[in-house]
DRENVEX-922805 format. One record per residue: residue number from 1; x, y, z of N, C-alpha, C in turn; residue in three letters. Coordinates in Angstrom, 3 decimals, decimal comma. Each point is the difference from the previous one (the first is absolute). Example, Ala and Ser with C-alpha at 12.3 -4.5 7.8 and 13.67 -1.06 7.14 Angstrom:
REC 1 13,190 -5,690 7,800 -0,890 1,190 0,000 0,900 1,200 0,000 ALA
REC 2 -0,350 1,050 -0,720 0,820 1,190 0,060 -0,770 1,090 0,730 SER
//
This chain:
REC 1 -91,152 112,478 22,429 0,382 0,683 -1,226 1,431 -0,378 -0,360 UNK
REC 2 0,287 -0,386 -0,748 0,945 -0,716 -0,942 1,099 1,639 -0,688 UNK
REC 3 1,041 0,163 0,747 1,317 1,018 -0,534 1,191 -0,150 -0,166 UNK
REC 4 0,073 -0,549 -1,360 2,004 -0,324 -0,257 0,816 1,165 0,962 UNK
REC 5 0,544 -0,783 0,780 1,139 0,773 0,682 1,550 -0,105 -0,855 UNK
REC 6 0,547 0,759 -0,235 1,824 0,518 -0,518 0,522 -0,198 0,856 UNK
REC 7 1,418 -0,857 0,122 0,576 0,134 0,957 1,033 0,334 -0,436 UNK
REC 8 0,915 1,357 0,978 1,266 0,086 -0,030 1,497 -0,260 0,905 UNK
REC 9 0,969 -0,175 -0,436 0,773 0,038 1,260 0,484 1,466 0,337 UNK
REC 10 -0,205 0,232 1,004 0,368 1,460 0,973 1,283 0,270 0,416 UNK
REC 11 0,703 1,158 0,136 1,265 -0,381 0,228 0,608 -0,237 0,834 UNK
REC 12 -0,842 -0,573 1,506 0,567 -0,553 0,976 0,078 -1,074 -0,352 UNK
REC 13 -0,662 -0,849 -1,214 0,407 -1,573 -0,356 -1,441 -0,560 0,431 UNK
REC 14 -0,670 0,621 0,664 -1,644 -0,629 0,031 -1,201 -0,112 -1,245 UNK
REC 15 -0,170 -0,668 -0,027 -1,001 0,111 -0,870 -1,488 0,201 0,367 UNK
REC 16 -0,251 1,279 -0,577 -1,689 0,836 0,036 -0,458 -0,347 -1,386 UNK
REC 17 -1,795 0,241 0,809 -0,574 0,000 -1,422 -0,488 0,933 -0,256 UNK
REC 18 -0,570 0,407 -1,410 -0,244 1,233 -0,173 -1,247 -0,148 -0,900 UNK
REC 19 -1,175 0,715 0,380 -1,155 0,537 -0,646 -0,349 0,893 -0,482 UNK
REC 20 -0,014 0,470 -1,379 -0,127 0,918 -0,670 -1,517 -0,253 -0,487 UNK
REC 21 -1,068 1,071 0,092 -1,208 0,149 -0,517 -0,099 1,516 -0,983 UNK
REC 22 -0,586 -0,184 -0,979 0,173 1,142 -0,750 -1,821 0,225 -0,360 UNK
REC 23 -0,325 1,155 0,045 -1,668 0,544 0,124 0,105 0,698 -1,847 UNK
REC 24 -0,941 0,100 -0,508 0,103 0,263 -1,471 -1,308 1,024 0,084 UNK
REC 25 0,269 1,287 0,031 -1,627 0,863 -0,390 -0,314 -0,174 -1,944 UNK
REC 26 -0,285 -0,565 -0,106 -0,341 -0,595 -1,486 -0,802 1,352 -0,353 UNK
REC 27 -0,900 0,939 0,630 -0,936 0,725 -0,626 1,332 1,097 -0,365 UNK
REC 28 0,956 0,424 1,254 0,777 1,137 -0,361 1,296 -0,526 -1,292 UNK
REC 29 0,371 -0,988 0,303 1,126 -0,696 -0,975 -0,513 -1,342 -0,545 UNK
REC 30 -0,740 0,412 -1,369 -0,388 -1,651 -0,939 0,976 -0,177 -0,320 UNK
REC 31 0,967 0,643 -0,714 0,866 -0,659 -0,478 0,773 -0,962 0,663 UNK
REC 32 0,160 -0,145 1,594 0,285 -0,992 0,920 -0,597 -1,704 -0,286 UNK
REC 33 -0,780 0,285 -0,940 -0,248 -1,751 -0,379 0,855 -0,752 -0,642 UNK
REC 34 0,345 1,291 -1,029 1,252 -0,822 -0,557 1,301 -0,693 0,827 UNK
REC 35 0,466 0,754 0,985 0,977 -0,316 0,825 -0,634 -1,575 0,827 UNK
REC 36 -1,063 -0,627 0,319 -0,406 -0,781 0,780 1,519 -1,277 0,285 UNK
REC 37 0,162 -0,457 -1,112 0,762 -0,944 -0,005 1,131 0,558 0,196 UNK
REC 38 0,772 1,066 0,085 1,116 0,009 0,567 -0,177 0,652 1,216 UNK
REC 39 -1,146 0,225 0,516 -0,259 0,479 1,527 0,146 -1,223 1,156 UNK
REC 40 -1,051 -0,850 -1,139 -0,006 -1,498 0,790 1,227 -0,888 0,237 UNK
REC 41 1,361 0,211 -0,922 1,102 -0,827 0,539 0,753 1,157 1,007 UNK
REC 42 -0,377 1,621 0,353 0,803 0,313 0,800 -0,933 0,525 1,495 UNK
REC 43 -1,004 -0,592 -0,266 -1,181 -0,444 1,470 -0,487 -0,888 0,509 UNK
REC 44 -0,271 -0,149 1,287 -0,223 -1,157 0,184 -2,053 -0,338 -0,001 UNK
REC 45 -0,518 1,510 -0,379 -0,742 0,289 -0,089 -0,867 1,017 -0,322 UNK
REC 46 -0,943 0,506 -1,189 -0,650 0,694 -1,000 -1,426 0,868 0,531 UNK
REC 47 0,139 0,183 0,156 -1,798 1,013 0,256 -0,181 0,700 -0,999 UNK
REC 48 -0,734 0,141 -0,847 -0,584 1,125 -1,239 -0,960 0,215 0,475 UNK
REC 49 -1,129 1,441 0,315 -0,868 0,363 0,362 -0,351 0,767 -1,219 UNK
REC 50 -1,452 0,213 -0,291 -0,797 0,651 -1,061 -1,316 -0,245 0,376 UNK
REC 51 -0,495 1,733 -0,967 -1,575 0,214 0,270 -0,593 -1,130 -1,333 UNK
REC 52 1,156 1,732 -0,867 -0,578 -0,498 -1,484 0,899 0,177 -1,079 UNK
REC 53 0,750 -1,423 -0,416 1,054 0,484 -0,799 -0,413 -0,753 -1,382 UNK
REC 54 0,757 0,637 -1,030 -0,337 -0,629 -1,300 1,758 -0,967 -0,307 UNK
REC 55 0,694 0,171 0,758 1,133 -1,300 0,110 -0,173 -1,050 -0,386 UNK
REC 56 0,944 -0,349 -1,046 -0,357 -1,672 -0,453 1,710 -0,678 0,393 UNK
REC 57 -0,315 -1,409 0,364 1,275 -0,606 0,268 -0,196 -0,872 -1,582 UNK
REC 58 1,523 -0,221 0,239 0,260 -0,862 -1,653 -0,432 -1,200 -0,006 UNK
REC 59 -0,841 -0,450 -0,827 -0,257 -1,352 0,290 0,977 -0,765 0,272 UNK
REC 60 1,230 -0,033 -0,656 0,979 -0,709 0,434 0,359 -0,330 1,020 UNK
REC 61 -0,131 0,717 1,043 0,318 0,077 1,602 -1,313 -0,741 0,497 UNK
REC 62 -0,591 -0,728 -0,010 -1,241 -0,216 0,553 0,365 -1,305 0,929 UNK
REC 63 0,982 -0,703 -1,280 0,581 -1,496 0,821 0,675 0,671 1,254 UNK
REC 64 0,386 0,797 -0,195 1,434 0,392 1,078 -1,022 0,562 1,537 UNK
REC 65 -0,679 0,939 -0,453 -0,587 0,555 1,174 -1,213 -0,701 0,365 UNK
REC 66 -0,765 -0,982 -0,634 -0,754 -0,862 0,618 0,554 -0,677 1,268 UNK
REC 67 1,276 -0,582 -0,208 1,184 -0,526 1,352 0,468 0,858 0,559 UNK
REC 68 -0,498 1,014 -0,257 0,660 1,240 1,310 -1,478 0,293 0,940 UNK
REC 69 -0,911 -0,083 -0,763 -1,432 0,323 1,055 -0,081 -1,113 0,252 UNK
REC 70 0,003 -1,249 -0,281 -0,345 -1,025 1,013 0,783 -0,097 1,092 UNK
REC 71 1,227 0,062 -0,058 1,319 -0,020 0,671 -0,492 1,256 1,157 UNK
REC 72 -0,796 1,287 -0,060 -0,172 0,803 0,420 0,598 0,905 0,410 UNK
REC 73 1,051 0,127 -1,044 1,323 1,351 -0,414 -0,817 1,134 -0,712 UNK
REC 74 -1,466 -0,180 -1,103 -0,456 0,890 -0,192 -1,074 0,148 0,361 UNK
REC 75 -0,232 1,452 0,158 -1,728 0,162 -0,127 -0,091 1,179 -0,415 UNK
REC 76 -1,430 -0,509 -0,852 -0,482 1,571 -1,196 -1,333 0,036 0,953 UNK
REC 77 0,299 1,520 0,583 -1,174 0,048 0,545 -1,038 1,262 -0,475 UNK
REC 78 -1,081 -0,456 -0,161 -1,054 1,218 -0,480 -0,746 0,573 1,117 UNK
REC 79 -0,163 0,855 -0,026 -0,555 1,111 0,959 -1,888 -0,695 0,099 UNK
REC 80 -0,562 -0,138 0,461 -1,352 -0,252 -0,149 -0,646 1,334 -0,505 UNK
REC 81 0,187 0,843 0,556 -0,670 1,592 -0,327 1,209 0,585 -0,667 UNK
REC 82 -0,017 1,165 -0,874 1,150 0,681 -0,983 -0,252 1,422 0,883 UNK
REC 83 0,489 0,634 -0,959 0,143 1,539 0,893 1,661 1,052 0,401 UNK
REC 84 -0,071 0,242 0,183 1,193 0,910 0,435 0,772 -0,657 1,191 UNK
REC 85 1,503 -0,528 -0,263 0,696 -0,570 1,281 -0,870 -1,178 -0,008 UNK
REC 86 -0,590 -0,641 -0,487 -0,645 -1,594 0,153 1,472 -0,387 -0,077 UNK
REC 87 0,824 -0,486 -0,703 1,179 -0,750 -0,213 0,765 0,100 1,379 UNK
REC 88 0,212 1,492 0,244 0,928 0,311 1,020 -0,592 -0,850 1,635 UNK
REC 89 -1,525 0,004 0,428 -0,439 -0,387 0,735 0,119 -2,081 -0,058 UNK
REC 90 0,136 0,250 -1,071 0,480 -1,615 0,074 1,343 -0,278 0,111 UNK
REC 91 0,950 0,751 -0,209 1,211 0,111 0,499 0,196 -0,410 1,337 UNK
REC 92 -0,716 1,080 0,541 -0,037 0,625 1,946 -0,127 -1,617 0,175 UNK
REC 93 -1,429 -0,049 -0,837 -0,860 -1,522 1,357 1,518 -0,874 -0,266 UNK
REC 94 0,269 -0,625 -1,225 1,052 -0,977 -0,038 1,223 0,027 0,899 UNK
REC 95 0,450 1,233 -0,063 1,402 0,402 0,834 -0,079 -0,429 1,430 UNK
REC 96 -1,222 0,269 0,497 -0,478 0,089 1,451 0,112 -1,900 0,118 UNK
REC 97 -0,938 -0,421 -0,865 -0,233 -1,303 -0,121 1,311 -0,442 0,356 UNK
REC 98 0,857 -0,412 -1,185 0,889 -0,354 -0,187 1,456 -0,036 1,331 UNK
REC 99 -0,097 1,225 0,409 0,583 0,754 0,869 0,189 -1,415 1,484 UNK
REC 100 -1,493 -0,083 0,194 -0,340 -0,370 1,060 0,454 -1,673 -0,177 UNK
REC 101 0,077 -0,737 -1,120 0,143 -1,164 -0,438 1,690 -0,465 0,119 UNK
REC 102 0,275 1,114 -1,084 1,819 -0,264 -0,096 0,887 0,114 1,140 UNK
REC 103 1,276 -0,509 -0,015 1,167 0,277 0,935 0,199 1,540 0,208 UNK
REC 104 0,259 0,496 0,938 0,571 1,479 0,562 0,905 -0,002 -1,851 UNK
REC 105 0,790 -0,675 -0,267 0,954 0,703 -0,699 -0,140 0,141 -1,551 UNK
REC 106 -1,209 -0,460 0,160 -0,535 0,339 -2,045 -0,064 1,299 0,077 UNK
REC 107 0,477 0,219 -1,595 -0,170 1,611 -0,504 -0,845 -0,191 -1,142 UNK
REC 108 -0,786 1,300 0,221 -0,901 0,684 -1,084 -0,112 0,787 -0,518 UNK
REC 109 -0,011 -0,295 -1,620 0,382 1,566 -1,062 -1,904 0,527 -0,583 UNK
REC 110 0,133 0,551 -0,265 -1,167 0,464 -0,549 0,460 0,600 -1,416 UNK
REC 111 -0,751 -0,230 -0,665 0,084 0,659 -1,273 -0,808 0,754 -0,826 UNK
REC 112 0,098 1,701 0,174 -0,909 0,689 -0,039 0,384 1,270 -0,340 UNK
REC 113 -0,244 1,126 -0,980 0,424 0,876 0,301 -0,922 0,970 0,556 UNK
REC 114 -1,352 -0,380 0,965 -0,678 0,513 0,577 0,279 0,376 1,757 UNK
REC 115 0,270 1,118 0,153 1,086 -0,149 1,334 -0,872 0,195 1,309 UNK
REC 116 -1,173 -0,114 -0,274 -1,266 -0,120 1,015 0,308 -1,469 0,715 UNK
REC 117 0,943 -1,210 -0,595 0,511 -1,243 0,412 0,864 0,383 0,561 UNK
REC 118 0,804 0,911 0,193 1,016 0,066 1,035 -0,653 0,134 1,622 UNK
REC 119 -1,456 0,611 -0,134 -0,367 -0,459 1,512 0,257 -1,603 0,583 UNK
REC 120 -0,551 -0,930 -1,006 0,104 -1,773 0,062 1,574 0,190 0,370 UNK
REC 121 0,767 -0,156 -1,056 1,364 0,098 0,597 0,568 0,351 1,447 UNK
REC 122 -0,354 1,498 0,094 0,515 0,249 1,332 -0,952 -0,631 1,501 UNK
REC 123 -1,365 -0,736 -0,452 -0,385 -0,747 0,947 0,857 -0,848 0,292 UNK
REC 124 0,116 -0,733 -0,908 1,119 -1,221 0,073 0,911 -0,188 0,274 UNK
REC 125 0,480 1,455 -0,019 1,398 0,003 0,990 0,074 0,472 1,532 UNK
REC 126 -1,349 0,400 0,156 -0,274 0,395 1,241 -0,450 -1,186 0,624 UNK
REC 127 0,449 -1,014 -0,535 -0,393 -1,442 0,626 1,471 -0,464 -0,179 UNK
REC 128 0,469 0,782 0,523 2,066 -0,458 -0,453 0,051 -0,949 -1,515 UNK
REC 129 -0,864 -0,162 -0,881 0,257 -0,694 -1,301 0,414 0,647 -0,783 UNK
REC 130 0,797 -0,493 -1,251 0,820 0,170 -1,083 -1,019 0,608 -1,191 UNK
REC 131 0,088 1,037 -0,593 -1,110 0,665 -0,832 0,590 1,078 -1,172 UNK
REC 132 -0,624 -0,176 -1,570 0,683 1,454 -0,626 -1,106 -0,275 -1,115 UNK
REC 133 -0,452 1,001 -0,301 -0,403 0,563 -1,338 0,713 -0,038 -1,225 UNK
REC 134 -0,439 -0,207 -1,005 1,125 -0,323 -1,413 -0,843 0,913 -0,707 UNK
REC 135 0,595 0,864 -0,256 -0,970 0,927 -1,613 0,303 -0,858 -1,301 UNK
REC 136 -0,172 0,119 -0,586 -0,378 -0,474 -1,773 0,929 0,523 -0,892 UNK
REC 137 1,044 1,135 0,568 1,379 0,700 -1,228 0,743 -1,776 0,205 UNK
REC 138 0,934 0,223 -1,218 0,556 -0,856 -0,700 1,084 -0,285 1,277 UNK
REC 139 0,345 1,282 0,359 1,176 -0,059 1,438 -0,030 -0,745 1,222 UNK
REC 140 -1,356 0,328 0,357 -0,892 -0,724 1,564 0,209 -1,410 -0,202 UNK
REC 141 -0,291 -0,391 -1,108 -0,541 -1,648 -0,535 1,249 -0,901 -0,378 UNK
REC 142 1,003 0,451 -0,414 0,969 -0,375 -0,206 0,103 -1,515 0,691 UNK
REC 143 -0,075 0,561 1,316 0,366 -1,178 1,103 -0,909 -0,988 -0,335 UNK
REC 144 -1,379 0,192 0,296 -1,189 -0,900 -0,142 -0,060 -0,657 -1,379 UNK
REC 145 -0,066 0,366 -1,317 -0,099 -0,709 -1,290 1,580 -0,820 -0,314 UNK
REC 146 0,834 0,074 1,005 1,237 -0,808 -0,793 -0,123 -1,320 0,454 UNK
REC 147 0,047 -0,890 -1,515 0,049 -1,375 0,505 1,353 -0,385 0,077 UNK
REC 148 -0,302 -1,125 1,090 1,924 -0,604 -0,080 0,090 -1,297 -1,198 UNK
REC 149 0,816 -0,274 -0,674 0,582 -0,495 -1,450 -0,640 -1,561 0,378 UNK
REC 150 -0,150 -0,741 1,417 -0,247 -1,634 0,062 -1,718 0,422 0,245 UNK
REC 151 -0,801 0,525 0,700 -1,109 0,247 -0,215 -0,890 0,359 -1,050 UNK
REC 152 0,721 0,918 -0,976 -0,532 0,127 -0,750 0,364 -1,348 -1,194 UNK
REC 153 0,643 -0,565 0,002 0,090 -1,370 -0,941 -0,642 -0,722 0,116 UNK
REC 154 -0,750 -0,216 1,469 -1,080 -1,222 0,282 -1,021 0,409 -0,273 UNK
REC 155 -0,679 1,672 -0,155 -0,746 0,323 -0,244 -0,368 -0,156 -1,271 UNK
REC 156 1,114 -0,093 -0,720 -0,256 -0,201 -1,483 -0,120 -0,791 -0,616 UNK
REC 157 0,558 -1,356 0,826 -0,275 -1,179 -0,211 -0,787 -1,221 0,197 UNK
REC 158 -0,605 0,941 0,715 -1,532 -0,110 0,479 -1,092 0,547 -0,725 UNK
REC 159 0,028 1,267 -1,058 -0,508 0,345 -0,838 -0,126 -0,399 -1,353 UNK
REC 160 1,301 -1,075 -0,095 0,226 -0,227 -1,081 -0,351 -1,733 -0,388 UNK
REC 161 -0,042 -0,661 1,071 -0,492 -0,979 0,731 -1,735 0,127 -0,338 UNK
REC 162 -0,387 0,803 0,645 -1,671 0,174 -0,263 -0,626 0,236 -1,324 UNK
REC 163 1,813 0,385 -0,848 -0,385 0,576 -1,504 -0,484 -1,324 -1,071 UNK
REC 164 1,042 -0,914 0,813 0,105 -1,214 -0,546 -1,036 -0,820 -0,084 UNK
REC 165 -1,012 0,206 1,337 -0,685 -0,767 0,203 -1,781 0,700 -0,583 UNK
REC 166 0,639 0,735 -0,617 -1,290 0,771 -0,353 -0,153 -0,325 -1,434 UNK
REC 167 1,516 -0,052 -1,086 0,229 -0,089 -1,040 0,376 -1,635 -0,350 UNK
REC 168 -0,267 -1,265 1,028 0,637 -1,111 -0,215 -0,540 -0,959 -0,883 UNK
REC 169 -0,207 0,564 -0,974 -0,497 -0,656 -1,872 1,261 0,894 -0,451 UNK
REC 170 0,365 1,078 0,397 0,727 1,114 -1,121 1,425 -0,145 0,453 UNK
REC 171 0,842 -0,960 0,142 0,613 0,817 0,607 1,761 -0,404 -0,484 UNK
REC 172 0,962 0,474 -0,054 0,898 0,675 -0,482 0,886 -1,663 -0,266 UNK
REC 173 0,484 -0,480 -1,131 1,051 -1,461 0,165 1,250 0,596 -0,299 UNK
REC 174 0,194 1,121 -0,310 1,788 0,365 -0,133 0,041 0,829 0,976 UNK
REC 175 1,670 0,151 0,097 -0,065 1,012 1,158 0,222 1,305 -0,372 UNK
REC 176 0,519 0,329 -1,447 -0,728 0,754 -0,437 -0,978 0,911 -0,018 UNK
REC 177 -1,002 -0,588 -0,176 -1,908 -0,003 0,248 -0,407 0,283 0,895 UNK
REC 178 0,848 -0,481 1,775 -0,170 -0,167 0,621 0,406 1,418 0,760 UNK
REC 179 1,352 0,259 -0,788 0,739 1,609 0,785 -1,005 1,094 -0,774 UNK
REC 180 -0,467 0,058 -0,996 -0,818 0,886 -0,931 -1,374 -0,296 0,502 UNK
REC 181 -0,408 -0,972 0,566 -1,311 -0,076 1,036 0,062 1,007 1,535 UNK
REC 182 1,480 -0,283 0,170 0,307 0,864 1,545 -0,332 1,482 -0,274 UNK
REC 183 0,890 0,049 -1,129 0,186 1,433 -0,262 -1,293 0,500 -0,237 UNK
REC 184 -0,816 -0,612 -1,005 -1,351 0,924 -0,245 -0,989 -0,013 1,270 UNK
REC 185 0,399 -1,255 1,107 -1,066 0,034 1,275 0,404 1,274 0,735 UNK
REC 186 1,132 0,539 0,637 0,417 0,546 0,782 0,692 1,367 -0,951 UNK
REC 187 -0,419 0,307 -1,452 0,603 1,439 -0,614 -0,052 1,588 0,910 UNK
REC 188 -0,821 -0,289 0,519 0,227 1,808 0,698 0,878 -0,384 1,580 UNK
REC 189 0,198 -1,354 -0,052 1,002 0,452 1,367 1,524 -0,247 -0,465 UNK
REC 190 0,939 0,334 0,932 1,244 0,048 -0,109 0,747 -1,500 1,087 UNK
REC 191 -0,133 -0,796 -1,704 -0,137 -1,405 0,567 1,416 -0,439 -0,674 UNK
REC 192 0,684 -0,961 0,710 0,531 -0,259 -0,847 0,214 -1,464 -0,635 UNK
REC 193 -0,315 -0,322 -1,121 -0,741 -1,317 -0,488 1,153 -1,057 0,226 UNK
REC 194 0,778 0,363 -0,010 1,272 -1,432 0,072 -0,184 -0,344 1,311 UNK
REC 195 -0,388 1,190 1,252 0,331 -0,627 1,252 -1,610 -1,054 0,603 UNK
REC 196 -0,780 0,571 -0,657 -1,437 -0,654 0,152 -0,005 -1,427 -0,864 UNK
REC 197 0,626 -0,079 -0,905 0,468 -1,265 -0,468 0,331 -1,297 0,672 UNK
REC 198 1,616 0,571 0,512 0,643 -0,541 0,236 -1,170 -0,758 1,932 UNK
REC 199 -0,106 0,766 0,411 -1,089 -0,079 0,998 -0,906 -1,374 -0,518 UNK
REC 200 -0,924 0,590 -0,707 -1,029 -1,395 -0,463 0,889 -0,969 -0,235 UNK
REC 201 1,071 -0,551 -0,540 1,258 -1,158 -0,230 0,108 -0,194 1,796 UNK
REC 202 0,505 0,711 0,807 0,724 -0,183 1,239 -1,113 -0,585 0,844 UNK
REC 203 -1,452 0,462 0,063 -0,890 -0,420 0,349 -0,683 -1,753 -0,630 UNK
REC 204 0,463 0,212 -1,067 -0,488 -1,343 -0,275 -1,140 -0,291 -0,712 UNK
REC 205 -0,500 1,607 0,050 -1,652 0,177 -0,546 0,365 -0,017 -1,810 UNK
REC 206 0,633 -0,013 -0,643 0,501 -0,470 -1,152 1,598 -0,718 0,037 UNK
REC 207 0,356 -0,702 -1,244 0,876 -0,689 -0,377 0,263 0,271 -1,527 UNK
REC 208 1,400 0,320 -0,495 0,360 0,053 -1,234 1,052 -1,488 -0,935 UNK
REC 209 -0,134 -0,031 -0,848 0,553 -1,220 -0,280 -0,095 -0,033 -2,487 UNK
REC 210 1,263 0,431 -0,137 -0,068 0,230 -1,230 -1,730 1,423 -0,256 UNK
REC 211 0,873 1,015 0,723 -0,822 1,378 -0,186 -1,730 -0,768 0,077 UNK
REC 212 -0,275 -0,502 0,683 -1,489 -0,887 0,606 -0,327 0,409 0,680 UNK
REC 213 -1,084 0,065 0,360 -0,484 0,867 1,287 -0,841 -1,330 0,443 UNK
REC 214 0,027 -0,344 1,457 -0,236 -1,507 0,510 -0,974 1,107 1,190 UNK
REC 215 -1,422 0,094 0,520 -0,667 0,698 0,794 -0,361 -1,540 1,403 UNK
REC 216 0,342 0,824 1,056 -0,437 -0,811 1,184 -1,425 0,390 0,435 UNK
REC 217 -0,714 -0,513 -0,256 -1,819 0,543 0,791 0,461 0,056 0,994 UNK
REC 218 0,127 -0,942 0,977 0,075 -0,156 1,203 0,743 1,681 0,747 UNK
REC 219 1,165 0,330 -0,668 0,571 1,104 0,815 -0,804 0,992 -0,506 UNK
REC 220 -0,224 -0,095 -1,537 -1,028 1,303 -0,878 -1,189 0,230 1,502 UNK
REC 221 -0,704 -0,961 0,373 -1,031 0,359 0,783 0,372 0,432 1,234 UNK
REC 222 1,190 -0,707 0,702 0,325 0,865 1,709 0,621 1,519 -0,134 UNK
REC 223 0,579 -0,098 -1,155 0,675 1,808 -0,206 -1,493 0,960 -0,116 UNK
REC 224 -0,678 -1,088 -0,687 -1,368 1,176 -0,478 -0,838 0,030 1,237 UNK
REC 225 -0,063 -0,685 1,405 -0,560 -0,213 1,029 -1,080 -0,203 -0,355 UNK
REC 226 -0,385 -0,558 -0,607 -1,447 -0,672 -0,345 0,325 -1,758 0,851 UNK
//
C-alpha cells in the first residue's frame, strides 16, 4: 500500500517522518466533500466512509482526485449494507486496518460529530497511537480546512491547466482574456488572479509577448496530469 510520508525536522536536528491519516463519516458530515482537496494537501491520506449519501463532488475536482485514488491517498468507501452506524463500522474496520500497516507514529483524526467514534479513537490509543475526533463547528476545523498559500497554487494550477485542456479551441490570446478567464473559473474562491498568473508565466505553461498569450501543450498537459 502506497502512503506519502511528511517529513519534518525535530528539534533534536533529526529528521522524522510523519503520517497523518484522516477518516471522513460522510453520512454524519456531507458537507465534508467539499473540504476533500484541502484535506488531501494536509494528509497523507483520506478515508470517506458512507451508507447512503446524496454528496456530489464538483466535477472540476475529478482531474485532481482521480491522482489521489490511484496514488492511493483516497478512498470513497461504500458500506455494502446501509443501516444505522454502517459508516461508523467502516471507520473501526479501516482504523484497525490501517493501524496494523502504518509506522507506530502516524496520527489519526476522525471526522465526526458522532461521538459513538470516540470508542475507535480511544482503541487507538490503547495501542499507544496518536488519535482525535474533529466535530464539524467552524472552531474544531479550523486546523484541518487551512490550506498553506504554495499548495494551494498548484492546486489551482492544476485546475486551471485541466481548464485549458478541456476548452483548447476556446481559449483566451490576451492576457486580458486570459485574467477575466481566471477570474470567472475560480469566482467563489478567494483567489488571487495576479498571483495565479504570474505562476502560469513562471511555469512556462504560458508565454506573453506584445499582451499575446503563447500556450505550451506540453506543460498544459503535465500540470493537468493527464
Amino acid at each position: 500500500m502506497t502512503v506519502i510520508e511528511q517529513s519534518k525536522q525535530a528539534d533534536s536536528g533529526v529528521v522524522e517522518s510523519t503520517t497523518r491519516v484522516l477518516f471522513i463519516d460522510l453520512e454524519n458530515c456531507p458537507s465534508q466533500v467539499n473540504e476533500l482537496i484541502n484535506h488531501l494537501e494536509q494528509y497523507s491520506q483520506v478515508v470517506v466512509c458512507y451508507a447512503a449519501s446524496g454528496a456530489k463532488v464538483p466535477v472540476d475536482w475529478i482531474v485532481s482526485l482521480t491522482a489521489t485514488v490511484n496514488d492511493n491517498r483516497l478512498k470513497i468507501l461504500k458500506m455494502p449494507n446501509g443501516g444505522k452506524n454502517a459508516a461508523d463500522f467502516g471507520i473501526a474496520f479501516w482504523a484497525g486496518f490501517l493501524m496494523a500497516q502504518l509506522p507506530e507514529h502516524a496520527h489519526f483524526d476522525i471526522v465526526s460529530n458522532d461521538a459513538d467514534l470516540d470508542h475507535v479513537v480511544n482503541l487507538l490509543k490503547s495501542q499507544q497511537r496518536s488519535a482525535t475526533r474533529i466535530g464539524t463547528s467552524k472552531e474544531s476545523l479550523s486546523a484541518v480546512t487551512k490550506v498553506q498559500p504554495q499548495q494551494g497554487k498548484q492546486f489551482y494550477l492544476q485546475e486551471y491547466c485541466a481548464h485549458l485542456v478541456n476548452h483548447h479551441n476556446n481559449r483566451p490570446v490576451k492576457k486580458e482574456t486570459l485574467i477575466n478567464s481566471i477570474k470567472s473559473k475560480f469566482k467563489a474562491d478567494s483567489l488571487n488572479v495576479d498571483d495565479l498568473f504570474e505562476a502560469l508565466v513562471k511555469q512556462s505553461i504560458i508565454s506573453v509577448a506584445d499582451n499575446k498569450i503563447t500556450y505550451n501543450q506540453q506543460k498544459i498537459t503535465k500540470f493537468a496530469g493527464l
